[in-house]
N, CA, C and O of each residue as an XYZ file, in Angstrom:
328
protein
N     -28.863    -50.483    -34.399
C     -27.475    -50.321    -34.046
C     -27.406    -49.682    -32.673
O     -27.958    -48.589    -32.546
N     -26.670    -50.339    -31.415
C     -26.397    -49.782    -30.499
C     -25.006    -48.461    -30.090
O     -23.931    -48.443    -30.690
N     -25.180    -48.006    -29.575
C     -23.833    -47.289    -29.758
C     -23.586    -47.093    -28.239
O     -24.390    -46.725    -27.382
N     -22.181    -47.452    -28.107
C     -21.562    -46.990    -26.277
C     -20.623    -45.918    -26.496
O     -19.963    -45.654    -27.501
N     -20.669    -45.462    -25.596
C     -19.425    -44.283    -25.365
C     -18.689    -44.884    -24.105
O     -19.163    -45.532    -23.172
N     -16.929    -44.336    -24.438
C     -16.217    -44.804    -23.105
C     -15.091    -44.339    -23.377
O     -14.827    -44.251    -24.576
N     -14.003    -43.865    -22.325
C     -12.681    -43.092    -22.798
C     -11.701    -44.618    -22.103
O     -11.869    -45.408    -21.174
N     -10.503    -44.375    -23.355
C      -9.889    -45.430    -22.654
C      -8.584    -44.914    -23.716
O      -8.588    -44.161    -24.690
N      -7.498    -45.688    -23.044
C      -6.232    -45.412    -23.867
C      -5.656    -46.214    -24.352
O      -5.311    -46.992    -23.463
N      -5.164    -46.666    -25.676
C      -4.517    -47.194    -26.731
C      -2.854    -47.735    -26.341
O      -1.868    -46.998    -26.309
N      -2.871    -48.697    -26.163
C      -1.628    -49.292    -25.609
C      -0.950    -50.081    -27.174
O      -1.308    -51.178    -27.603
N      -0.207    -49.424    -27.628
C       0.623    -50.149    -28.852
C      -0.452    -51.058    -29.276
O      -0.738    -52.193    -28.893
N      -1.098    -50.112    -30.358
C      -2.508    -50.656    -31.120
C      -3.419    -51.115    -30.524
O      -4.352    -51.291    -31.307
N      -3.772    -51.554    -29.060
C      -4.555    -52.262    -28.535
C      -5.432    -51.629    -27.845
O      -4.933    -51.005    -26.909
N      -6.911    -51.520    -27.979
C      -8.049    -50.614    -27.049
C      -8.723    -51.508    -26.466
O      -9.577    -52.182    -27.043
N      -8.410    -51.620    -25.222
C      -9.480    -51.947    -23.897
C     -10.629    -51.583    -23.386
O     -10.691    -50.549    -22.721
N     -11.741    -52.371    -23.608
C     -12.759    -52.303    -23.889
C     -13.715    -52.235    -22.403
O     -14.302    -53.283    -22.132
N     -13.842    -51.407    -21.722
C     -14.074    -52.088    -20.470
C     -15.250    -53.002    -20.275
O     -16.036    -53.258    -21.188
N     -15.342    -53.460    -19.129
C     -15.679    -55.241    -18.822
C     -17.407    -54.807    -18.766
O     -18.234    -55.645    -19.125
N     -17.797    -53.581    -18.337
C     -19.624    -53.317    -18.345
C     -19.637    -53.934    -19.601
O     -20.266    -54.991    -19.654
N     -18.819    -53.328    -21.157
C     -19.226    -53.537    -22.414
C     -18.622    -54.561    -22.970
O     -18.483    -54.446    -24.188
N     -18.059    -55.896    -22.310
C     -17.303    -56.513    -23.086
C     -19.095    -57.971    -23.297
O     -19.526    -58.496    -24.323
N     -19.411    -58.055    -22.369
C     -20.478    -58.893    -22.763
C     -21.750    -58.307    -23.355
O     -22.853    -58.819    -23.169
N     -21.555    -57.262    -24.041
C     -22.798    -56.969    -25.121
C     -22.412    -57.003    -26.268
O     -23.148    -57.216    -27.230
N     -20.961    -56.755    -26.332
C     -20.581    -56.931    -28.023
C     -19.266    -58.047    -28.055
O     -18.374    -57.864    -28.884
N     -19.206    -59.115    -27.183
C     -18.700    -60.229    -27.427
C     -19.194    -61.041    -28.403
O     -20.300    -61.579    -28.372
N     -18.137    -61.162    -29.528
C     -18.267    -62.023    -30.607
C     -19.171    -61.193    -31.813
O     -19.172    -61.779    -32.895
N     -19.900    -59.968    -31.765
C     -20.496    -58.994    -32.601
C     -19.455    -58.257    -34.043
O     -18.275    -57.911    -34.094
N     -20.161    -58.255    -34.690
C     -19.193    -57.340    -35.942
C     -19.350    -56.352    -34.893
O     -20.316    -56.553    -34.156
N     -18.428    -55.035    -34.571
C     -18.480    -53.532    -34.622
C     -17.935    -52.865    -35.265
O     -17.081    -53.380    -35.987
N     -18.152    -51.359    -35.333
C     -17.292    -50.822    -35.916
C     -17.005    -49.402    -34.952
O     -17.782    -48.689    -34.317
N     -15.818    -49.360    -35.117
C     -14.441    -48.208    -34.361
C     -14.671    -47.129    -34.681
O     -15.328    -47.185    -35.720
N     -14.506    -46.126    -34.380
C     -14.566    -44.590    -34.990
C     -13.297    -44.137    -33.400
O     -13.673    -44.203    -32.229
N     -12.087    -43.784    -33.765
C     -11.415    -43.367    -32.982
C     -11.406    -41.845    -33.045
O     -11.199    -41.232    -34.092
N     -11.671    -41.202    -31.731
C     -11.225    -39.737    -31.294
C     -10.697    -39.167    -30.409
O     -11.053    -39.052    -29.236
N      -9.514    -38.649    -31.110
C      -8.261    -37.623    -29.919
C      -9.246    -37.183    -29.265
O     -10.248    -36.630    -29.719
N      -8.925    -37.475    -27.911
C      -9.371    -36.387    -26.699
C      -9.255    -34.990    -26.823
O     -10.009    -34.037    -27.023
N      -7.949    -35.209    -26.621
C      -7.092    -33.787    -26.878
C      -7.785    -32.911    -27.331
O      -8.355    -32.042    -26.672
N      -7.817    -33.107    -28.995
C      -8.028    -32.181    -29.698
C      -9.583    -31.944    -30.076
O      -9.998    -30.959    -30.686
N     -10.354    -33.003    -29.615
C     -11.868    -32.970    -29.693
C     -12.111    -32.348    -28.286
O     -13.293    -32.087    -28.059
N     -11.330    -32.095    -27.420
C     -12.034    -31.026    -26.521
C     -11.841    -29.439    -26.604
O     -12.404    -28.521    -26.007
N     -10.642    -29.472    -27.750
C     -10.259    -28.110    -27.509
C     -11.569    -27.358    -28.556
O     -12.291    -27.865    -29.414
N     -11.468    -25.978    -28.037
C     -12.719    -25.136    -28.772
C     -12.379    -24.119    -29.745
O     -11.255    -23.620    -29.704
N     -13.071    -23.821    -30.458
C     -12.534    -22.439    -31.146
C     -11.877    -21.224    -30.718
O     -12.306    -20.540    -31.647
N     -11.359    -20.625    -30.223
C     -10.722    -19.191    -29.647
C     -10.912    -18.646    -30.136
O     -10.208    -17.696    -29.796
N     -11.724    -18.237    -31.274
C     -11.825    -16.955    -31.885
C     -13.152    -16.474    -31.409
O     -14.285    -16.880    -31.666
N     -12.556    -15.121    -30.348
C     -13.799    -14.426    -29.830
C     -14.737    -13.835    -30.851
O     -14.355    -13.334    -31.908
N     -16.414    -13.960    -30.329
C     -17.238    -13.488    -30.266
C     -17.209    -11.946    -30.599
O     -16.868    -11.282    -29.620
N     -17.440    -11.316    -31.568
C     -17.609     -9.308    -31.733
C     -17.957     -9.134    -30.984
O     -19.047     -9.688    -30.840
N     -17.535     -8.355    -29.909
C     -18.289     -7.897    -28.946
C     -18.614     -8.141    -27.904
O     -19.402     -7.389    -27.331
N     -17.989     -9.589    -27.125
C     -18.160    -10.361    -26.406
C     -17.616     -9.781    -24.857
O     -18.059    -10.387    -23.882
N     -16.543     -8.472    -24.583
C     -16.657     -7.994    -23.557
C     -16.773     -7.022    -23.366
O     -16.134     -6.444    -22.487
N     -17.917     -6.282    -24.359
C     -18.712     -5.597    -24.482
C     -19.192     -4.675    -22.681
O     -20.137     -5.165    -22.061
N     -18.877     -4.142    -22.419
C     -19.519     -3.693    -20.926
C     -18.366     -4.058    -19.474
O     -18.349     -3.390    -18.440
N     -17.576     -5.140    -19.730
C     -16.779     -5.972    -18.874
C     -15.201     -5.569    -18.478
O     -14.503     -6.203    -17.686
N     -14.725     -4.140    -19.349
C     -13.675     -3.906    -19.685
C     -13.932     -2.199    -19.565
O     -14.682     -1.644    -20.368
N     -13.254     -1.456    -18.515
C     -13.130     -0.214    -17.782
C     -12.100      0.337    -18.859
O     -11.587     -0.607    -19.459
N     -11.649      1.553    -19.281
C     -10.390      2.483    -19.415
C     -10.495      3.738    -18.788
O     -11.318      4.569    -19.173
N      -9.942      3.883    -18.116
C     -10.244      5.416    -16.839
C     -10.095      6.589    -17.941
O      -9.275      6.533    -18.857
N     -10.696      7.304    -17.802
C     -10.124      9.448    -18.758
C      -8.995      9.046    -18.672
O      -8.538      8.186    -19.424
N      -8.563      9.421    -18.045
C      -6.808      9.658    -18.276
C      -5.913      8.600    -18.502
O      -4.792      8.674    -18.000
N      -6.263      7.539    -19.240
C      -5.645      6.629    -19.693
C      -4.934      6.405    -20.816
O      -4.650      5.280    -21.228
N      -4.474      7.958    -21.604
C      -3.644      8.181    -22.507
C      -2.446      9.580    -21.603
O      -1.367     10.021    -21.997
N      -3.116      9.864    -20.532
C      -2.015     10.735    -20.381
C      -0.655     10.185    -19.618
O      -0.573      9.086    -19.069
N       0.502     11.277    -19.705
C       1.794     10.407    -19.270
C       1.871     10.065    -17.969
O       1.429     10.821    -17.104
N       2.428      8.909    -17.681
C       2.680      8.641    -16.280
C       3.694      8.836    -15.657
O       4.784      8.516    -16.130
N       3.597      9.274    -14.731
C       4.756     10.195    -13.756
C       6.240      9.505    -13.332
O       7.416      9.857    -13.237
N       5.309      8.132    -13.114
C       6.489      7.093    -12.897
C       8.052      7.000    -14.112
O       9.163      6.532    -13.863
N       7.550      7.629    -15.383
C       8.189      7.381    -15.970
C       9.332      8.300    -16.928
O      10.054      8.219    -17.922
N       8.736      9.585    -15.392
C       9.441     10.902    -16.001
C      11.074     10.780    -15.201
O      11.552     11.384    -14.241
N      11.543      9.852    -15.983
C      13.077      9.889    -15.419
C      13.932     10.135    -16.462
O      13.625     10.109    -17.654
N      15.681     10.524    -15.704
C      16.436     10.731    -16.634
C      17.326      9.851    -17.305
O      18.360      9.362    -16.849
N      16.656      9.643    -18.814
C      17.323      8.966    -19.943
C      18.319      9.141    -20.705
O      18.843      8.285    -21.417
N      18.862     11.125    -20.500
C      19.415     11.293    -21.184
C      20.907     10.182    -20.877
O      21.729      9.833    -21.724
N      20.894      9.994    -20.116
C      21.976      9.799    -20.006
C      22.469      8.046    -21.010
O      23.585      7.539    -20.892
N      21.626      7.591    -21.677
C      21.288      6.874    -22.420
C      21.285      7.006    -23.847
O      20.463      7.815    -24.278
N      22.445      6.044    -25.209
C      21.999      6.759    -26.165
C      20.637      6.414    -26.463
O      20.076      5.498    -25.862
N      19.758      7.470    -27.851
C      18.646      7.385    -28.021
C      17.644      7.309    -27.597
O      16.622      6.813    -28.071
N      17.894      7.958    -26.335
C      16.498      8.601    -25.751
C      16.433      9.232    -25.260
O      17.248      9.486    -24.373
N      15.220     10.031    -25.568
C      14.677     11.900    -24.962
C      13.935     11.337    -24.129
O      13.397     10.238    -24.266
N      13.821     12.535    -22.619
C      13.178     12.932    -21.822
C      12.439     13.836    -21.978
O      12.759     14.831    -22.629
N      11.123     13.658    -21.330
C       9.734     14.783    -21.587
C      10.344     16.343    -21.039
O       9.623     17.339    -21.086
């Protein structure tokens, strides 16, 4: 059994076969196995444990408050100022 690979697109049921492969399997039984592009290229997304491991900084003081944001709210309902 030979097997070709080739991307091509489906025009209202019809797959075009291109012309390198039309004289090796002219007049041959074959058989079809159709696959979405699409979705046969997309990959899993579910990261790796640990995968940016070393790649990813948080400075010391990256829980303390930021200054930028010591403004006045009162004047707002439901919310306190530091």
């Amino acid at each position: 059994m030979q097997t070709y690979e080739f991307y091509t697109t489906v025009n209202e049921g019809i797959i075009v076969i291109p012309k390198e492969y039309k004289d090796k399997i002219d007049k041959a039984r074959i058989k079809v196995i159709l696959v979405d592009d699409e979705k046969s290229q997309k990959k899993d997304r579910r990261a790796a444990f640990g995968c940016l491991k070393g790649k990813i900084n948080v400075p010391d003081d990256f829980n303390e408050p930021l200054d930028d944001f010591n403004c006045d709210f009162r004047k707002y309902d439901n919310y306190n100022c530091r």
